[in-house]
C-alpha positions as CSV (number, residue, x, y, z in Angstrom):
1,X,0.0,0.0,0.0
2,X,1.3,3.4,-1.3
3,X,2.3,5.7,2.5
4,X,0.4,9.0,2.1
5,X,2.0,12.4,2.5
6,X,0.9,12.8,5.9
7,X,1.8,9.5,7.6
8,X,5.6,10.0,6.0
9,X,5.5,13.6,7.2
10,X,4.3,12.2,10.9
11,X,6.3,9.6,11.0
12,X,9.1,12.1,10.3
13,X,8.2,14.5,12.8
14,X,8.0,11.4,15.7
15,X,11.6,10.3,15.3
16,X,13.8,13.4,14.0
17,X,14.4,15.7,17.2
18,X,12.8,19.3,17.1
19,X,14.8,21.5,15.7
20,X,14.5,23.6,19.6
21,X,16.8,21.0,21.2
22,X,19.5,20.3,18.4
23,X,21.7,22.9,20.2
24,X,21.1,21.6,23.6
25,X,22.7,18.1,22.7
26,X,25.8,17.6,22.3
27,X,27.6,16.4,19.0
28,X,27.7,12.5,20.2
29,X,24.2,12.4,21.2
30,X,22.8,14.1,18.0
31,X,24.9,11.7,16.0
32,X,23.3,8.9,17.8
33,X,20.0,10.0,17.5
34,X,20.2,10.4,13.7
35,X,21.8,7.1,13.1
36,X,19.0,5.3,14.5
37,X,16.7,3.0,12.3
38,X,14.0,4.0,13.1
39,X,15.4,7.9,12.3
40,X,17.0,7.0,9.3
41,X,13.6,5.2,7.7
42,X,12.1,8.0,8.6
43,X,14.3,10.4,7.2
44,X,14.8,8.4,3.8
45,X,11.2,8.4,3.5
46,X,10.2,11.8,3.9
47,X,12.9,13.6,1.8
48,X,12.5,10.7,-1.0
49,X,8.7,12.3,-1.1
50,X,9.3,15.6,-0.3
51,X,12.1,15.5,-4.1
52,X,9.4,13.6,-6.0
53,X,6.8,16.2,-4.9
54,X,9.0,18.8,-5.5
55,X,10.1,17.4,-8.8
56,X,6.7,17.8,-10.4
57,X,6.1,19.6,-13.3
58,X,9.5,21.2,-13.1
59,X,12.1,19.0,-12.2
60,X,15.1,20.8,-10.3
61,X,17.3,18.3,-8.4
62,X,18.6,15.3,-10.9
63,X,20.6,12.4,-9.8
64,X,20.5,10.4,-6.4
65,X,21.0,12.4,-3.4
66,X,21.8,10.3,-0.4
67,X,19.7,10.6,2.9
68,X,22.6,11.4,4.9
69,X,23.7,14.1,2.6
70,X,20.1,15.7,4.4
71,X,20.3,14.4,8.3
72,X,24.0,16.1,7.6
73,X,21.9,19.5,8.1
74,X,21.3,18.8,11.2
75,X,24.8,18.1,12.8
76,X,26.2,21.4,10.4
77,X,23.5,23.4,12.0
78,X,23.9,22.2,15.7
79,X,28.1,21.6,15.5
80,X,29.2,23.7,12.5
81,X,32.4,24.1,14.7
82,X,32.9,20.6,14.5
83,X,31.9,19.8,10.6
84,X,34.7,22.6,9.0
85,X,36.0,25.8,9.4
86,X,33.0,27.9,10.1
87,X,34.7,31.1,8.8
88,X,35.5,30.3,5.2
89,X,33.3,31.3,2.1
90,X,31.7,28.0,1.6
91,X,31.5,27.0,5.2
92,X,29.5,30.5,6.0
93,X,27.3,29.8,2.7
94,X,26.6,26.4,3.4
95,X,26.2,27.0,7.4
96,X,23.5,29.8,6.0
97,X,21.5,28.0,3.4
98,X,21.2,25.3,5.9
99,X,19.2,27.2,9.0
100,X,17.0,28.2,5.8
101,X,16.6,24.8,4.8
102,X,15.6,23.0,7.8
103,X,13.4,25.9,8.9
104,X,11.3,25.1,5.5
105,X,11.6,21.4,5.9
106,X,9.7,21.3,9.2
107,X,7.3,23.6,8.3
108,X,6.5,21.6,5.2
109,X,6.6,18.2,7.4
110,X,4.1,20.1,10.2
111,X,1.7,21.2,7.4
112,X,1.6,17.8,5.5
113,X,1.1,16.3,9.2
114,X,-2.2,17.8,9.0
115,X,-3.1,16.5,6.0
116,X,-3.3,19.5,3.9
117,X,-2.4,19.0,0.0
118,X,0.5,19.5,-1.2
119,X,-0.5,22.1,-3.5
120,X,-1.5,24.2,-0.9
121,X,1.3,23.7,1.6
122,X,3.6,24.6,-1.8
123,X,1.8,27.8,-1.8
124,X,2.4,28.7,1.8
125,X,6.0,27.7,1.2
126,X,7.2,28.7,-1.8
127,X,10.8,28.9,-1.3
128,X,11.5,25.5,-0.2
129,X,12.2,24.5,-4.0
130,X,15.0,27.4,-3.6
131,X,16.1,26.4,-0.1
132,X,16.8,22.9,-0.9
133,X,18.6,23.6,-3.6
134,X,20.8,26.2,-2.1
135,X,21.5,23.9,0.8
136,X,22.4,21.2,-1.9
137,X,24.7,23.3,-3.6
138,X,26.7,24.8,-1.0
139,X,27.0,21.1,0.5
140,X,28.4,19.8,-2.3
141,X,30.8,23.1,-3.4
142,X,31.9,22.4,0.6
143,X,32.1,18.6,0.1
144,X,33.9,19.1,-3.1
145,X,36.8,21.4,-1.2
146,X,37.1,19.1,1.4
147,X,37.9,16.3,-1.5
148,X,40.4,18.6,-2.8
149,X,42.2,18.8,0.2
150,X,41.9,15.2,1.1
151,X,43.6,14.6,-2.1
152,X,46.3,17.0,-1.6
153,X,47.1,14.9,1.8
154,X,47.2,11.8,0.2
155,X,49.1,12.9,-2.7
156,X,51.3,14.6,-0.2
157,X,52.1,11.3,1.7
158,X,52.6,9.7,-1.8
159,X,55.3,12.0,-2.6
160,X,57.3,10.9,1.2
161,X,57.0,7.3,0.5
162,X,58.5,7.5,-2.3
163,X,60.9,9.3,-1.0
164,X,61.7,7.1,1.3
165,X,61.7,4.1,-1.2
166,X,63.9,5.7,-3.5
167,X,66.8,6.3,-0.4
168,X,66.9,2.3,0.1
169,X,67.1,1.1,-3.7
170,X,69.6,1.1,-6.3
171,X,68.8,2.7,-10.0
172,X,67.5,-1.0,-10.9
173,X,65.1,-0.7,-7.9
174,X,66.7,-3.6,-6.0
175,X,67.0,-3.0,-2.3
176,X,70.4,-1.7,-1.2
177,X,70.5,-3.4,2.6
178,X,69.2,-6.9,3.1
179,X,67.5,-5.7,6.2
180,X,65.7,-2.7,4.5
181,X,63.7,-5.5,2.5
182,X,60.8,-6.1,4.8
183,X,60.4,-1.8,4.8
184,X,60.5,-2.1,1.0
185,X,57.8,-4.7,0.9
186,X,55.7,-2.2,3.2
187,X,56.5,0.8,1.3
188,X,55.2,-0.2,-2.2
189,X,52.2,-2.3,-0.5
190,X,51.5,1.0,1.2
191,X,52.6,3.6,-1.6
192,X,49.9,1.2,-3.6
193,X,47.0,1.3,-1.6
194,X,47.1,5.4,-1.3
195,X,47.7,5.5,-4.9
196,X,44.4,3.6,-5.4
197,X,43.0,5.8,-2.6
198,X,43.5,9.2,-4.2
199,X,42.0,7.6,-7.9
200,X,39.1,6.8,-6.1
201,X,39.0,10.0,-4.5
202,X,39.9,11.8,-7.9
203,X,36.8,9.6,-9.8
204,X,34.5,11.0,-7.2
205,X,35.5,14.5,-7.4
206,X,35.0,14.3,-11.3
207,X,31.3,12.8,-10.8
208,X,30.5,15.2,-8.6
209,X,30.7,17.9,-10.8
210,X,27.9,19.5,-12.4
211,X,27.8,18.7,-15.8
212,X,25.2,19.3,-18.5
213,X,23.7,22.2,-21.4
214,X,22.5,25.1,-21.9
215,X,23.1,28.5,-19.7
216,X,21.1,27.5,-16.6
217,X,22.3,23.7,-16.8
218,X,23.3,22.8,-13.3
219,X,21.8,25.7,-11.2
220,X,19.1,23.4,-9.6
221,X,21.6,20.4,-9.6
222,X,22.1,18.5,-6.6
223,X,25.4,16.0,-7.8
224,X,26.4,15.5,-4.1
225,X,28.7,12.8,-2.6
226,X,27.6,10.8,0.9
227,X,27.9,12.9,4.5
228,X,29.4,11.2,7.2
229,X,27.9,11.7,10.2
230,X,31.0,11.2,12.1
231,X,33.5,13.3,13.5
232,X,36.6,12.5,11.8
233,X,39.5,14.3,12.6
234,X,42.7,14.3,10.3
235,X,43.9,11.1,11.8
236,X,46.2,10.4,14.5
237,X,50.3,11.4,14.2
238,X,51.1,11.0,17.2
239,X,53.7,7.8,17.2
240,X,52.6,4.8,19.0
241,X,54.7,3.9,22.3
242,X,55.5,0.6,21.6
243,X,55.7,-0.1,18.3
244,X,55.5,-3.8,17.4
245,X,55.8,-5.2,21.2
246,X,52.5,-7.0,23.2
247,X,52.9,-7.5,27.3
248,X,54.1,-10.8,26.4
249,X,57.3,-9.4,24.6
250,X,58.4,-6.8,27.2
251,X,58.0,-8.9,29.8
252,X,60.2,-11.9,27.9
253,X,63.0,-9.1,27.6
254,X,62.6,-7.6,30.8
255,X,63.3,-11.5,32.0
256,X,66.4,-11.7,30.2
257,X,67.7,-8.4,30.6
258,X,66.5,-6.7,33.6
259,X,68.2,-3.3,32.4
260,X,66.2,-3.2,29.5
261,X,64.1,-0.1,28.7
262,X,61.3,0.6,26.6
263,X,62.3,3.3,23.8
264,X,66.2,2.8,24.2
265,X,67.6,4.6,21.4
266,X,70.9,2.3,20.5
267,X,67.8,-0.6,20.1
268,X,68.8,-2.0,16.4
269,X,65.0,-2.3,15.2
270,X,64.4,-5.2,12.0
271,X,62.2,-6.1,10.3
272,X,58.2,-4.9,10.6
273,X,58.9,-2.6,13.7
274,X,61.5,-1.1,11.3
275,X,59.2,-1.1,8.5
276,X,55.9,0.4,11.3
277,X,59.4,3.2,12.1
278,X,60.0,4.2,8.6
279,X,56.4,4.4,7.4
280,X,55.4,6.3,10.5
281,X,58.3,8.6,9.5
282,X,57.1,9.5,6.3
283,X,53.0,9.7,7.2
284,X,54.8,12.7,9.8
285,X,56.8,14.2,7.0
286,X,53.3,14.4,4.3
287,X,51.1,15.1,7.0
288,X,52.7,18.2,8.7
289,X,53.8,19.5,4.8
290,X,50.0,19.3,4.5
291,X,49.0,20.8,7.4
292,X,51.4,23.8,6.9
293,X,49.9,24.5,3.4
294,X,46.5,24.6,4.8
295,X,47.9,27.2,7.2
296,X,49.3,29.1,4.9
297,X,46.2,29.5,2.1
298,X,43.8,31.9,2.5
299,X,41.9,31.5,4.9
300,X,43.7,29.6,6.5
301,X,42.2,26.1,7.8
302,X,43.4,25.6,11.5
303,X,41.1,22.0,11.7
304,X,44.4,19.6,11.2
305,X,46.0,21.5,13.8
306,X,43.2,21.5,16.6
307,X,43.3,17.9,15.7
308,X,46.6,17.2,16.8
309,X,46.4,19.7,20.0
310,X,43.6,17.5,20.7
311,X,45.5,14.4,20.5
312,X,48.5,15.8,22.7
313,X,46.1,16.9,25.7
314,X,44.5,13.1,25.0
315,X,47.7,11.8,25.2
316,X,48.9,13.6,28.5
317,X,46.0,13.5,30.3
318,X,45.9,10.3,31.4
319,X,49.8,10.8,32.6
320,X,48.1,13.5,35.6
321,X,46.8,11.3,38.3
322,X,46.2,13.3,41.2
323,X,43.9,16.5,41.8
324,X,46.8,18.9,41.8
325,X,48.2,17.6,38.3
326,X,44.8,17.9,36.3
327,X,44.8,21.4,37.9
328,X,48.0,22.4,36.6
329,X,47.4,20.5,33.2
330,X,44.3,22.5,32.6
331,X,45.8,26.0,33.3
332,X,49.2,25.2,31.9
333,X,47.7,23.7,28.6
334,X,44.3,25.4,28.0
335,X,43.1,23.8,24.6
336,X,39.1,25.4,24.9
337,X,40.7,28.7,25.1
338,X,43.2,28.5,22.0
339,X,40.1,26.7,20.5
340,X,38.0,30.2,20.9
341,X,41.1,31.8,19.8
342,X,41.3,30.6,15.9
343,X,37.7,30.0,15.4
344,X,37.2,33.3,16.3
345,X,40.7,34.2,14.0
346,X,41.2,36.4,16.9
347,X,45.3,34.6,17.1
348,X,48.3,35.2,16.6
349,X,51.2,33.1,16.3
350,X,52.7,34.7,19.5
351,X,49.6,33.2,21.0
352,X,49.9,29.8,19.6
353,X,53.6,29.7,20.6
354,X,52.4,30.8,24.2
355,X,50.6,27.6,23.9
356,X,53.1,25.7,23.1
357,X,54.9,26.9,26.6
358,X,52.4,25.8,28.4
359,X,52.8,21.9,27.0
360,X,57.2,22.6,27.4
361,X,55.9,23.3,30.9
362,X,54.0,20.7,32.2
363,X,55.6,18.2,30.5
364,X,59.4,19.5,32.1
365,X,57.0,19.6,35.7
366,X,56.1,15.6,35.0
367,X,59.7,14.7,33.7
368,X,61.0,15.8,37.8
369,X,57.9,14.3,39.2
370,X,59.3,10.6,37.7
371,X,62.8,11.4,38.6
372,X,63.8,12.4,35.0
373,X,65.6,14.8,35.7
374,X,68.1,15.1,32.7
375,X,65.0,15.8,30.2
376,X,64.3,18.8,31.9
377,X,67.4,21.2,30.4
378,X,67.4,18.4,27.5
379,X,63.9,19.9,26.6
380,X,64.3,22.8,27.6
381,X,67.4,23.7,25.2
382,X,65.6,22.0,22.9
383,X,62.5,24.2,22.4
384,X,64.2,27.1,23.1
385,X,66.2,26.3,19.5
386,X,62.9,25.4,17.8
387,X,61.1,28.2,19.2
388,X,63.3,30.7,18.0
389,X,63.6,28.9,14.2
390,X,59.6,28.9,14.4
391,X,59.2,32.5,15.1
392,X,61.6,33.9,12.7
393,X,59.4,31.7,10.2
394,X,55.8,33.0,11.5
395,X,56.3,36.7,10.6
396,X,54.3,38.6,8.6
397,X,54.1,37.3,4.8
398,X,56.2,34.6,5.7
399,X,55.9,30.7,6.1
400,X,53.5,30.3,9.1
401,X,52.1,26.8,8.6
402,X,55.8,25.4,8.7
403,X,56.4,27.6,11.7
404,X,53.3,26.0,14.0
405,X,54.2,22.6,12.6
406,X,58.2,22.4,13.4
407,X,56.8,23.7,17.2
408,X,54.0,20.7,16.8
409,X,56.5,18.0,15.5
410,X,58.7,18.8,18.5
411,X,55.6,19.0,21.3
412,X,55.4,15.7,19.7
413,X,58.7,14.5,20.4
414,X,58.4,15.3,23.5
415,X,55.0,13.8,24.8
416,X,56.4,10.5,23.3
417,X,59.8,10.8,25.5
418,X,57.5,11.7,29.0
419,X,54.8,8.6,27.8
420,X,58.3,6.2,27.2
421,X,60.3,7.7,30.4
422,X,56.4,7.5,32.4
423,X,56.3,4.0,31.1
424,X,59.6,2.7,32.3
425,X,59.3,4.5,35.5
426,X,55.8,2.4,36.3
427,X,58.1,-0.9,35.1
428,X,60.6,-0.8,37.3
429,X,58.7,-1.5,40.7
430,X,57.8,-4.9,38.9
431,X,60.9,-6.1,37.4
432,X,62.2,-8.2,41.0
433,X,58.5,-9.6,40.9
434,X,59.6,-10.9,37.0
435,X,62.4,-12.2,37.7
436,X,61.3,-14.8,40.4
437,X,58.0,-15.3,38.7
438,X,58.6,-14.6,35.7
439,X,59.4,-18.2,33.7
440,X,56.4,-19.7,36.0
441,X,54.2,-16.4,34.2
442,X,55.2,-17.8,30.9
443,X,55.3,-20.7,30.8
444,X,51.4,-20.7,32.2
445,X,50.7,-18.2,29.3
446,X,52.1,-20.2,26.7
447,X,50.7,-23.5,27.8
448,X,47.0,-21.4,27.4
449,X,48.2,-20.4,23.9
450,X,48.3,-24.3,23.3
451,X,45.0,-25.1,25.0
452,X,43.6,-23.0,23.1
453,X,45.3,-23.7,19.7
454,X,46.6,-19.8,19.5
455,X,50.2,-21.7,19.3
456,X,51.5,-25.7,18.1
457,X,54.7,-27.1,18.9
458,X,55.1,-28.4,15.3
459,X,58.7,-27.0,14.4
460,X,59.9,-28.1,17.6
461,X,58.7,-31.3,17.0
462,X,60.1,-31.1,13.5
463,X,63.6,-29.8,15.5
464,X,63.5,-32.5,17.7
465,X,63.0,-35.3,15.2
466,X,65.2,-33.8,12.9
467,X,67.9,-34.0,15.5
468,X,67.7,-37.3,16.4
469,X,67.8,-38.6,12.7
């Protein structure tokens, strides 16, 4: 049986929250609520009827537009902060045309509700034809910029790996050190999959464009790619802590050397952690270059960089574990306030920098609290070099991007050096413990690996065997 207009517009008003309360919940909740099933039938049913109704007679949106491309309104309008850079052309546009859009939307889903025609309710609301189209517009000249840059990032960690390949082969392409070959391996598998990444990311770009004749071909076109509804930020570059090494590994070591340390730097690494050390190397190189040319177009787009400040706070939170250090963390290292600051494009790189103390600080104030006391001047001397390179960088007309991202790549540095030294400080209560119990510990683990069929005893037996023949 065919749904009328009004039981798809009520059903659409039950489960799709008022548009009063999108700015009372937060970004998770809203996100939750519009992934529902029950929202999403509702959603794809309403604005399936509401483009065939306004389709008739005159068509004015071609192709297949995507429900989420739609329910996408709703987290732009509530958590535009969190979507894009609210204060670039497109982003204002598109942050515009939808509070227009959803206003007509619901009053076109109230008046069908009632079961009023829908050639009056057009009459009463003319401009939702216009609305829907702007909104569908300036989504997809947004969506299409943020392709462009995507692109750029992937292109730009193309570039490093390759880099990187070329330093380890000869002019035949054959690997120069026997034990670069596994990183080789990883390289091309991994140069291949982004190469495939940015075609497919290319192709969609290019099918996304309006295309078509005549002077008003593509006005009232609505070519639009998909709207995640997730809050994705550039992706993590901070470097993992243990690269390559489970419980079970350090605590193996730790049994035969009880001087061993986590992040030694005379460690000769092989094989894949090498290869996870080298790739992680150049993903850092591409994805600061990136982040500095977004930084230095106009206007700049800070959104890679609150990404990472983000990460860094994430990362030393969890190292404050008393009252008194969460105190100092959140006044030292106050990432809501330089937040306000570049949304509101109120900043300048003295400020950021300022930042950037703050982190030097705490994390010099945590290196004494775990007796690591030799980091202190070591990152002290440290930053004062790279602060002074940065600045001289960040001046007017000058390369600003690649000033804030030498000061991030270092805060980076050190955040992985307090993380290792915190690390190794928690370790060393335990290792007297390991080295009485130690062999009993693994040899109980390894005989549940075999219970369990996670590990055989094949090539011993094969050892063995082979031995007595």
């Amino acid at each position: 049986a065919t749904v009328t207009n009004r039981g798809i517009a009520h059903g659409f008003l039950k489960h799709v929250p008022p548009l009063a309360t999108l700015n009372i919940m937060s970004f998770t909740e809203l996100a939750d609520a519009l992934k529902k099933a029950a929202t999403v039938n509702a959603c794809s049913a309403y604005f399936s009827r509401l483009v065939a109704l306004c389709n008739r007679r005159v068509p004015f949106v071609q192709g297949c537009i995507n429900t989420s491309v739609f329910t996408a309104a709703y987290m732009i309008m509530a958590h535009s902060e969190k979507m894009m850079e609210p204060n670039g052309k497109l982003e204002r546009a598109l942050i515009a045309a939808t509070g227009y859009f959803l206003e007509s939307l619901y009053a076109v889903a109230d008046e069908l509700s009632k079961g009023l025609p829908w050639h009056s309710v057009l009459a009463a609301n003319t401009d939702i034809r216009t609305r829907m189209c702007a909104y569908l517009e300036a989504f997809k000249d947004w969506r299409a910029m943020e392709d462009c840059r995507m692109i750029q990032r992937v292109g730009r960690g193309i570039e490093e790996l390759k880099s990187t390949r070329d330093a380890l082969v000869d002019g035949d392409g054959h690997v120069l050190k026997d034990a670069d070959a596994p990183v080789l391996r990883s390289l091309n598998a991994n140069i291949g999959k982004m190469c495939a990444e940015k075609a497919r990311l290319e192709d969609l770009l290019d099918r996304n464009k309006v295309k078509g004749d005549g002077p008003d071909s593509g006005k009232s076109t609505a070519r639009v790619s998909t709207a995640s509804l997730e809050y994705r930020p550039m992706g993590s570059v901070l470097r993992n802590d243990f690269i390559g090494m489970s419980n079970e590994a350090l605590i193996h070591k730790l049994i035969l050397d009880p001087s061993y340390r986590i992040g030694n730097p005379d460690e000769c690494l092989v094989g894949a952690r090498l290869a996870d050390r080298r790739l992680r190397e150049s993903r850092e190189d591409a994805h600061f270059k990136s982040l500095a040319d977004e930084m230095d177009t106009l206007p700049p787009s800070y959104k890679g960089t609150m990404s990472i400040i983000h990460e860094i706070y994430g990362r030393i939170k969890p190292l404050a574990t008393n009252a008194q250090q969460r105190s100092e963390l959140d006044v030292l290292i106050d990432v809501n306030g330089i937040e306000a600051r570049i949304k509101s494009r109120d900043i300048a790189p003295a400020d950021i920098f300022a930042f950037f103390d703050g982190v030097v600080t705490f994390v010099c104030k945590m290196s004494k609290r775990i007796g690591c006391h030799s980091r202190v001047p070591e990152t002290l001397r440290g930053w004062s070099t790279v602060r002074s390179e940065a600045l001289e960088m960040v001046h007017p007309g000058g390369a600003i991007g690649q000033g804030v991202c030498k000061g991030l790549r270092f805060l980076i540095d050190r955040v992985y050096t307090l993380r290792i030294d915190t690390a190794n400080f928690k370790i060393m209560p335990t290792i007297p413990a390991l080295q009485t119990r130690g062999v009993e510990y693994e040899q109980k683990k390894f005989q549940q690996a075999l219970d369990e069929g996670r590990a055989t005893l094949d090539r011993t037996t094969a050892f063995v065997a082979g031995g007595k023949e």
